[in-house]
Residue frames as a rotation matrix with the C-alpha (Angstrom) as fourth column:
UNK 1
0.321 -0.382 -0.867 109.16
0.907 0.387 0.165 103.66
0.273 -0.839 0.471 102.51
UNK 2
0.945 -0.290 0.155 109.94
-0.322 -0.907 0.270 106.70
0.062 -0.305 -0.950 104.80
UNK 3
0.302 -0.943 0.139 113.76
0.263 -0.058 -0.963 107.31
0.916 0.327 0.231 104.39
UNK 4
0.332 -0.158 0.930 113.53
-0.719 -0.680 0.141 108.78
0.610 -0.716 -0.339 107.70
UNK 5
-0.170 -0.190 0.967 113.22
-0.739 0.674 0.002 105.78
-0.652 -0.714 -0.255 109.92
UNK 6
-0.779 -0.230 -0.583 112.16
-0.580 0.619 0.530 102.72
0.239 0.751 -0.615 107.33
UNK 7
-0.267 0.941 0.208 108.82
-0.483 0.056 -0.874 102.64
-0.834 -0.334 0.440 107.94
UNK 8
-0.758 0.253 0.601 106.62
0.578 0.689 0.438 100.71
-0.304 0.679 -0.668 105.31
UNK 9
-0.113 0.987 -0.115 103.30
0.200 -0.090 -0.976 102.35
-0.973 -0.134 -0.187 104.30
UNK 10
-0.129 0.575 0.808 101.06
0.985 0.168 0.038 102.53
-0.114 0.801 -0.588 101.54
UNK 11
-0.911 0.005 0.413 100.69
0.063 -0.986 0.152 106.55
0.408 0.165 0.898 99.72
UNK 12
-0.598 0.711 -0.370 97.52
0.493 -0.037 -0.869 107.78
-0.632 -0.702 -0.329 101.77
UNK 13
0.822 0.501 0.269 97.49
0.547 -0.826 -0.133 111.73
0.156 0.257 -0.954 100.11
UNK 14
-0.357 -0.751 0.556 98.75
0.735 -0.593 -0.328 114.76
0.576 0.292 0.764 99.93
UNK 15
0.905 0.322 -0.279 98.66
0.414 -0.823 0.390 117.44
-0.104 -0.468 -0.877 102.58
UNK 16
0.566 -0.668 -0.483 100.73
-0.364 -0.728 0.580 120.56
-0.740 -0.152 -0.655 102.13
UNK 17
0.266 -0.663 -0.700 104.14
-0.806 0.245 -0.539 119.62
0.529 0.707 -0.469 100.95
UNK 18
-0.588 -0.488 0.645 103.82
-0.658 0.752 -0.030 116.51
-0.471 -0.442 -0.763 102.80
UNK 19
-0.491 0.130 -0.861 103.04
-0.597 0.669 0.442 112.80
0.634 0.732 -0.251 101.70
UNK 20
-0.016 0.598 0.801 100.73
-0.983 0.137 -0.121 111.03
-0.182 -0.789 0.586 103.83
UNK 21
-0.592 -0.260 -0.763 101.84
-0.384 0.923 -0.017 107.15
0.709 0.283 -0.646 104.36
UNK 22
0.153 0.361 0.920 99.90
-0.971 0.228 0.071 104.85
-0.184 -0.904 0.385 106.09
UNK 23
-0.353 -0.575 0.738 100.79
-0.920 0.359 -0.160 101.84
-0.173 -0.735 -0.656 107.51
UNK 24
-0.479 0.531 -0.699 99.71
-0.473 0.515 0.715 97.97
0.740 0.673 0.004 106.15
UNK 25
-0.435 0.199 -0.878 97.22
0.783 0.566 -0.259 96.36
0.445 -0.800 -0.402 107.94
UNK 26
0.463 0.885 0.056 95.71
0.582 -0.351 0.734 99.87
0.669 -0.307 -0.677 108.77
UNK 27
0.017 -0.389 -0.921 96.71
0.965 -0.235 0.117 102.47
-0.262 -0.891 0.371 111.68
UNK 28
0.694 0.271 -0.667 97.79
0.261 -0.958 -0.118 106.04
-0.671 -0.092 -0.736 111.76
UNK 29
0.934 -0.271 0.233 98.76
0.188 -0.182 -0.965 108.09
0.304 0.945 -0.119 109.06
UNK 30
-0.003 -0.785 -0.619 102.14
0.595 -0.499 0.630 109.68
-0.804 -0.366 0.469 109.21
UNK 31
0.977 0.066 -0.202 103.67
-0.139 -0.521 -0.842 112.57
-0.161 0.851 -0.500 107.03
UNK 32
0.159 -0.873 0.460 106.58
0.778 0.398 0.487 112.43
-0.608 0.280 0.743 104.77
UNK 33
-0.042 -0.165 -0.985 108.85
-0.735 -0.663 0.142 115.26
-0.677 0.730 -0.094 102.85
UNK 34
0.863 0.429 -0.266 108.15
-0.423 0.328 -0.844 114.03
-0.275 0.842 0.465 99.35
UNK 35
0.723 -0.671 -0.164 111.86
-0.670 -0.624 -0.402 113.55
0.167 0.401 -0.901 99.23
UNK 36
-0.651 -0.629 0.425 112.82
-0.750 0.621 -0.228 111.05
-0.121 -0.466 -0.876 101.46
UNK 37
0.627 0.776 0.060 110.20
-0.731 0.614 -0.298 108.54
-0.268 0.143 0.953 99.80
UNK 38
-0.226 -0.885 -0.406 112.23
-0.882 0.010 0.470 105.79
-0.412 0.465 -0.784 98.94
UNK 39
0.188 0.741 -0.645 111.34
-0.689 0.567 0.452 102.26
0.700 0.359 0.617 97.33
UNK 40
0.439 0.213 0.873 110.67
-0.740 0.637 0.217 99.13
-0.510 -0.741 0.437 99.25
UNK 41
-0.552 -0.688 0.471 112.42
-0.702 0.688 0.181 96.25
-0.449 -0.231 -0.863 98.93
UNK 42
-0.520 0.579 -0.627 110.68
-0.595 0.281 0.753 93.81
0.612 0.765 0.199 96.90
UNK 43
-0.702 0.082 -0.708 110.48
0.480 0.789 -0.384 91.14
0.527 -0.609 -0.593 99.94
UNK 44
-0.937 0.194 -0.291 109.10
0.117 -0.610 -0.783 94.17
-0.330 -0.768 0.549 102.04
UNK 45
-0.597 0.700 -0.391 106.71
-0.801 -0.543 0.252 95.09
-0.036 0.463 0.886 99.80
UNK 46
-0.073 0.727 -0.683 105.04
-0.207 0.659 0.723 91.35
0.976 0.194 0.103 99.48
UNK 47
-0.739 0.009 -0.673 105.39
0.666 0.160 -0.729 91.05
0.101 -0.987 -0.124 103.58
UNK 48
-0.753 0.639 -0.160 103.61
-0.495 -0.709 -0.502 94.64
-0.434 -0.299 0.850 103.65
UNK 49
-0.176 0.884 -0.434 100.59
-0.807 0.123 0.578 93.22
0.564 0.452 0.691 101.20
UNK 50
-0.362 0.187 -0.913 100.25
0.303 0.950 0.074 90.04
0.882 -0.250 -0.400 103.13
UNK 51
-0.819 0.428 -0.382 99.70
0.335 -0.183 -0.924 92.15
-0.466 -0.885 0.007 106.53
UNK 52
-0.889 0.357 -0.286 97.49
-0.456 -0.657 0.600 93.75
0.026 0.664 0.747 104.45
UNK 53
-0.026 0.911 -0.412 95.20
-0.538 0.335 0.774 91.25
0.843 0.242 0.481 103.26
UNK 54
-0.871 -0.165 -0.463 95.65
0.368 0.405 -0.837 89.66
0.326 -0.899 -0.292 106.83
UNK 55
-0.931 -0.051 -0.361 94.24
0.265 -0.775 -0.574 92.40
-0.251 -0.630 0.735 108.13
UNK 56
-0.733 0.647 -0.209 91.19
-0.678 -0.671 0.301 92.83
0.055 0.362 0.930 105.87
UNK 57
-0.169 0.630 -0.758 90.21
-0.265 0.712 0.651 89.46
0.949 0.311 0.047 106.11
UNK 58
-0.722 0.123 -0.681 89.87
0.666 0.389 -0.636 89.62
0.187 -0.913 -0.362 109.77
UNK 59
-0.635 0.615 -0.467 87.32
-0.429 -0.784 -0.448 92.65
-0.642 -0.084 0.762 109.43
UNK 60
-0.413 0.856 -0.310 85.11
-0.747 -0.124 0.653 90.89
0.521 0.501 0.691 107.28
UNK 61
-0.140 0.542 0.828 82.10
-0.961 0.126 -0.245 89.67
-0.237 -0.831 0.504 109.79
């Protein structure tokens, strides 16, 4: 989770000295200082995997 605002997102990568989060369910990356990573709520975290697989199972044809 981004300490900044409480975003959700899933580790992407590493650019620079930033973390690279992206969003469940897909979208645009974002960057984080490595610093203000914080954990997720457990609840959050099974809400974020459910968009998740939502999301993947609507992309498959």
């Amino acid at each position: 989770m981004d300490g900044r605002d409480g975003r959700i997102g899933r580790v992407s990568g590493h650019r620079g000295p930033f973390v690279q989060l992206r969003p469940p369910g897909g979208g645009a990356e974002w960057n984080c200082p490595p610093g203000l990573l914080r954990g997720v709520p457990r609840f959050a975290a099974l809400a974020a995997r459910l968009r998740d697989l939502n999301w993947q199972s609507s992309r498959i044809p």
